[in-house]
MIKE-698320 format. One record per residue (C-alpha): x, y, z; residue in one letter. Coordinates in steps of 0.2 Angstrom, whole numbers, padded with zeros to 4 digits, always signed. Layout:
BEGIN
XYZA ...
END
This chain:
BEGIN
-0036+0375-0003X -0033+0373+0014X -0014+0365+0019X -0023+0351+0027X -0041+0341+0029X -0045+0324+0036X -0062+0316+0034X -0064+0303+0044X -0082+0291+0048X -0081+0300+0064X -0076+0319+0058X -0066+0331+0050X -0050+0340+0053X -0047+0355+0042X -0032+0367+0044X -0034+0384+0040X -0015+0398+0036X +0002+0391+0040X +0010+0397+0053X +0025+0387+0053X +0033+0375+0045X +0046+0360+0044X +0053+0349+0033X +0058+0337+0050X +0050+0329+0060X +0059+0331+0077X +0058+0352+0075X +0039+0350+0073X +0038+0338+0090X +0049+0350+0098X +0040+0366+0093X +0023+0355+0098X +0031+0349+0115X +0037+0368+0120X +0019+0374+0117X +0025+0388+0105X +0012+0380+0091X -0005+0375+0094X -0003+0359+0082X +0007+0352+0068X -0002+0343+0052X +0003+0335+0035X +0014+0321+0028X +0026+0307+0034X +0036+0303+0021X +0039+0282+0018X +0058+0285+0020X +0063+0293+0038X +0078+0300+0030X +0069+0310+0017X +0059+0326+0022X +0044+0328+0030X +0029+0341+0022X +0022+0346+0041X +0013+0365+0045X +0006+0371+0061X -0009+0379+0055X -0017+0396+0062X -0032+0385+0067X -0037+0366+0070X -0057+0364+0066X -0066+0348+0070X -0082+0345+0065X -0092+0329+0068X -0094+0321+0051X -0086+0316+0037X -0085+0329+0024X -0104+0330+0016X -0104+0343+0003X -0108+0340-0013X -0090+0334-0025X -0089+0344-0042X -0091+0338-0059X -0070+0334-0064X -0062+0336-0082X -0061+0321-0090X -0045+0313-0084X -0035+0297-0094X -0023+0288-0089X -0006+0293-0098X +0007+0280-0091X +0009+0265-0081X +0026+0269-0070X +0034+0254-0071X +0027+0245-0083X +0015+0229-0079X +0031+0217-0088X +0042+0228-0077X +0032+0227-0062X +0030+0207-0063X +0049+0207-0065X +0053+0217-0049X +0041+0206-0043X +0048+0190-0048X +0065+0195-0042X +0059+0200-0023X +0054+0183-0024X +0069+0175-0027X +0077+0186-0012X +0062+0180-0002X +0066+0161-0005X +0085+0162-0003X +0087+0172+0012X +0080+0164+0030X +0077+0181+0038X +0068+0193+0024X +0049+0188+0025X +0040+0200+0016X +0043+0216+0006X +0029+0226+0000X +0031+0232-0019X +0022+0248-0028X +0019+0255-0043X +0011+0271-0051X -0001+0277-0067X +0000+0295-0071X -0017+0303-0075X -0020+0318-0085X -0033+0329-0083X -0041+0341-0097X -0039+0354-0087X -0034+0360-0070X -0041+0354-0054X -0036+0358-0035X -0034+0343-0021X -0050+0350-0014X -0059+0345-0028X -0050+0329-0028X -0055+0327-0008X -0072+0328-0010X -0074+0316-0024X -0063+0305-0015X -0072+0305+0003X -0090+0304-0008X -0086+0288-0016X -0079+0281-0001X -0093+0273+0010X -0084+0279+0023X -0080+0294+0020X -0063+0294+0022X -0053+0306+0012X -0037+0319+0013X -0028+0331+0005X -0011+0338+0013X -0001+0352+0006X +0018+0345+0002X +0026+0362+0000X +0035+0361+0016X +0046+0346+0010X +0053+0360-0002X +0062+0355-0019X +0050+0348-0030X +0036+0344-0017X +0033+0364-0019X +0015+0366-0025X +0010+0347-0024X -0005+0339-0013X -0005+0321-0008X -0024+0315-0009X -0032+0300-0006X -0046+0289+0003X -0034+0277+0017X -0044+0264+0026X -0031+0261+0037X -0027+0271+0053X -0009+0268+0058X -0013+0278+0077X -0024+0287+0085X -0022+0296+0102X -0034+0301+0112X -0032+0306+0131X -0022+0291+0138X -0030+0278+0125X -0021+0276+0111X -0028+0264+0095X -0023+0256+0080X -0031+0246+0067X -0018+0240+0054X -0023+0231+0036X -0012+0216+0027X -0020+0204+0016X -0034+0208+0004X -0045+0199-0008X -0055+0209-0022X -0074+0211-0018X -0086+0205-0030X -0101+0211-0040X -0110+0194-0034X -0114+0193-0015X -0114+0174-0014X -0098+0175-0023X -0092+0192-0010X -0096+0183+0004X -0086+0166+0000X -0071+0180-0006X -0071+0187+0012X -0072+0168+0022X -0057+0163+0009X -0048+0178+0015X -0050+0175+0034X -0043+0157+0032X -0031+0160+0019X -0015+0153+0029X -0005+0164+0018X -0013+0180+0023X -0016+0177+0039X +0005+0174+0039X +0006+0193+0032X -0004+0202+0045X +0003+0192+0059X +0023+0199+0053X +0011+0217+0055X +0004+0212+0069X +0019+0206+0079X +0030+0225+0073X +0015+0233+0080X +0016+0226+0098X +0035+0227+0098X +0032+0246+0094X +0019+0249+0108X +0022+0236+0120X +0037+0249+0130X +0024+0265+0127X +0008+0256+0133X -0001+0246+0146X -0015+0236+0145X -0014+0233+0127X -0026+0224+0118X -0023+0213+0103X -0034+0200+0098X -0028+0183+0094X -0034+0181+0074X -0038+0197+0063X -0058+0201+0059X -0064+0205+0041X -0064+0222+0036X -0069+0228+0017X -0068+0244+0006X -0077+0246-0010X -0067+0235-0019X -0057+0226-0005X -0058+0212+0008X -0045+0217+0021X -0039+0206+0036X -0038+0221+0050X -0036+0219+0068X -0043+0232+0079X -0029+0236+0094X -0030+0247+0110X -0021+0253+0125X -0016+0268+0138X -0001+0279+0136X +0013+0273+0150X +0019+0294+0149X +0004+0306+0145X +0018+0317+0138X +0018+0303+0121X +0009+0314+0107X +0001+0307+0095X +0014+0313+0084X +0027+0304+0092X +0017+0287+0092X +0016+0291+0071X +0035+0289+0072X +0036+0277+0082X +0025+0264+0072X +0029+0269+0055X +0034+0262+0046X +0024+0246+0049X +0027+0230+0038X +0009+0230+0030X +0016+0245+0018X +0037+0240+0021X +0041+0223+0025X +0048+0214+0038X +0061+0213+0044X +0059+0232+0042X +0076+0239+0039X +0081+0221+0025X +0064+0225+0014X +0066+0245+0015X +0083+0240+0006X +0074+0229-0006X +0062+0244-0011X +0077+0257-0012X +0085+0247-0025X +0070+0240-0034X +0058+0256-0032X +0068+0272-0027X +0061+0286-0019X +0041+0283-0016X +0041+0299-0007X +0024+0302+0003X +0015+0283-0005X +0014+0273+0011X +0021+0286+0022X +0007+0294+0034X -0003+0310+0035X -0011+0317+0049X -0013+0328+0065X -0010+0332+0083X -0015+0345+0093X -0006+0354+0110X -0014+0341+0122X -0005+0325+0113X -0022+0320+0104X -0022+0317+0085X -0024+0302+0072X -0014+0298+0058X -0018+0286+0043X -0007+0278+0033X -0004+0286+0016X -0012+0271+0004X -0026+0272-0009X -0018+0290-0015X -0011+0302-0028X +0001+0316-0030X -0006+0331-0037X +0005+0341-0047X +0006+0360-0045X +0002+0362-0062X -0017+0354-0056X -0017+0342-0072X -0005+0331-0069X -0011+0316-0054X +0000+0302-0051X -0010+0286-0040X +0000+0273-0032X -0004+0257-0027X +0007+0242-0018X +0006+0226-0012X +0015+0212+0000X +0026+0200-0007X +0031+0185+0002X +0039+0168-0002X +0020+0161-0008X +0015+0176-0017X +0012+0174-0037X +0015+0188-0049X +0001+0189-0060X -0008+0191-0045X +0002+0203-0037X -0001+0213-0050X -0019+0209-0050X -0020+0217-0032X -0012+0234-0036X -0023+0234-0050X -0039+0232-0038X -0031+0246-0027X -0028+0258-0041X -0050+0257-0040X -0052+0268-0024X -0044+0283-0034X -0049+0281-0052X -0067+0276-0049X -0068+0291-0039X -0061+0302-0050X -0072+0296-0065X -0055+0287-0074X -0060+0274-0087X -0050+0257-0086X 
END
């Protein structure tokens, strides 16, 4: 399996050898910037300050369309364990809460949990991308080698289907197009339909993505010009999500900003953390622990600056014994939120990787 592949509505990105890696991020910018690697690929992980899984592949190949070959039959696979458990979950859930009413300047903090699947028998996280990029009906899909964050990460992919690009660089112009706020899709397109126009005047919701929002343009505004951010957010949707998204653009104020460099700047962004950022990454550390590459972000650059990097959501680990998969799913909590549908939501996310893997629930 190849260390690294991307598919994407507008094309696919596969790695093919290693010939260098990094567990942190400022040797892999620095070997990128001194021209002695061609490009750099893998994973962000959530926390700064933990290791990163990046590798500069002999070669970059792009190819213009999703990834189109036919996925192969799987093992059965069952789910095995809920990490935490549901009560646990609603707990953590119920005492962000109490943090959110009682202190002025914590808004929002996103919470996550996990389900470890088990398969019959061994699979490979190229197996795992295709089904995922097939049942997206976008295409979207990744797998990324974590081996270069060394330890346990040894052996591991991180897979998945992220609707969410956190940047993309191309030339001077440089995108983005963050998700916060969701509402489940439905079966019913009357009832879809009135799903989504809730959603897109929900003022709850719409208070979540503006926090993303604003962290965004704080980010960019001293590495662009002529950005673009629309006033309100417009309806995006998944298979089983309404998402408020806003599509945002700009030019690079130095051409010598990679796309790399943008990841870090951005990331991590309060649609996966919180805001303020460094209060709700706390609040995670002491509820949570370590989430490793979940809600980190995985992606690539090239030697001219270009690349595109997606947040690492709707994904699983892959363990290196290929039957042990472990999906995580999150959500943001803020002072209106309500348990029972908090949970509810990861729940719905959890869909984008069991309904492509065939996992009954």
């Amino acid at each position: 399996t190849a260390p690294f592949a991307l598919s994407r509505p507008h094309g696919t990105v596969v790695a093919d050898g290693v010939a260098e890696s990094w567990s942190r991020v400022d040797d892999a910018a620095a070997a990128l910037r001194a021209g002695t690697v061609r490009a750099v690929v893998g994973a962000l992980p959530f926390d700064p300050d933990h290791p990163a899984a990046l590798t500069a592949p002999h070669t970059l190949t792009h190819t213009p369309a999703p990834i189109s070959s036919p996925a192969e039959a799987l093992p059965a696979i069952v789910v095995d364990a809920a990490l935490p458990s549901e009560r646990e979950h609603l707990d953590r859930v119920a005492t962000a809460l109490t943090r959110l009413r009682s202190d002025d300047e914590l808004a929002k903090v996103v919470l996550a949990r996990a389900l470890v699947l088990r398969a019959e028998r061994p699979v490979t996280a190229g197996q795992l991308l295709h089904r995922l990029a097939a049942n997206d009906p976008n295409g979207n899909g990744f797998a990324v080698d974590l081996s270069p964050a060394g330890g346990s990460r040894r052996g591991r992919y991180l897979v998945g289907a992220s609707p969410e690009v956190l940047i993309r660089r191309r030339g001077d112009r440089v995108t983005a197009h963050p998700l916060a706020g969701s509402a489940p899709r439905h079966s019913d397109p009357e009832i879809d339909r009135r799903t989504g126009e809730a959603l897109a005047a929900s003022a709850k919701n719409l208070a979540e993505h503006a926090h993303v929002v604003a962290d965004l343009r704080a980010s960019l505004e001293p590495l662009c010009i002529d950005l673009d951010i629309p006033e309100r957010p417009q309806l995006t949707s998944t298979r089983q999500l309404w998402h408020l998204g806003t599509p945002v653009s700009g030019r690079l104020r130095d051409s010598s900003v990679t796309a790399l460099d943008l990841a870090v700047a951005v990331h991590p962004t309060p649609a996966i953390c919180g805001t303020p950022t460094v209060a709700a990454r706390e609040v995670i550390r002491e509820l949570e622990g370590d989430r490793g590459f979940y809600a980190g972000a995985i992606g690539w650059c090239d030697a001219d600056g270009d690349g595109e990097w997606m947040v690492a959501i709707r994904c699983a680990v892959l363990d290196a014994d290929g039957r042990t998969i472990t999906a995580h799913a999150g959500g943001g909590i803020v002072a209106a939120s309500d348990p029972q549908d908090e949970l509810d939501e990861t729940t719905t996310k959890f869909g984008t990787v069991l309904d492509a893997l065939g996992v009954h629930r």
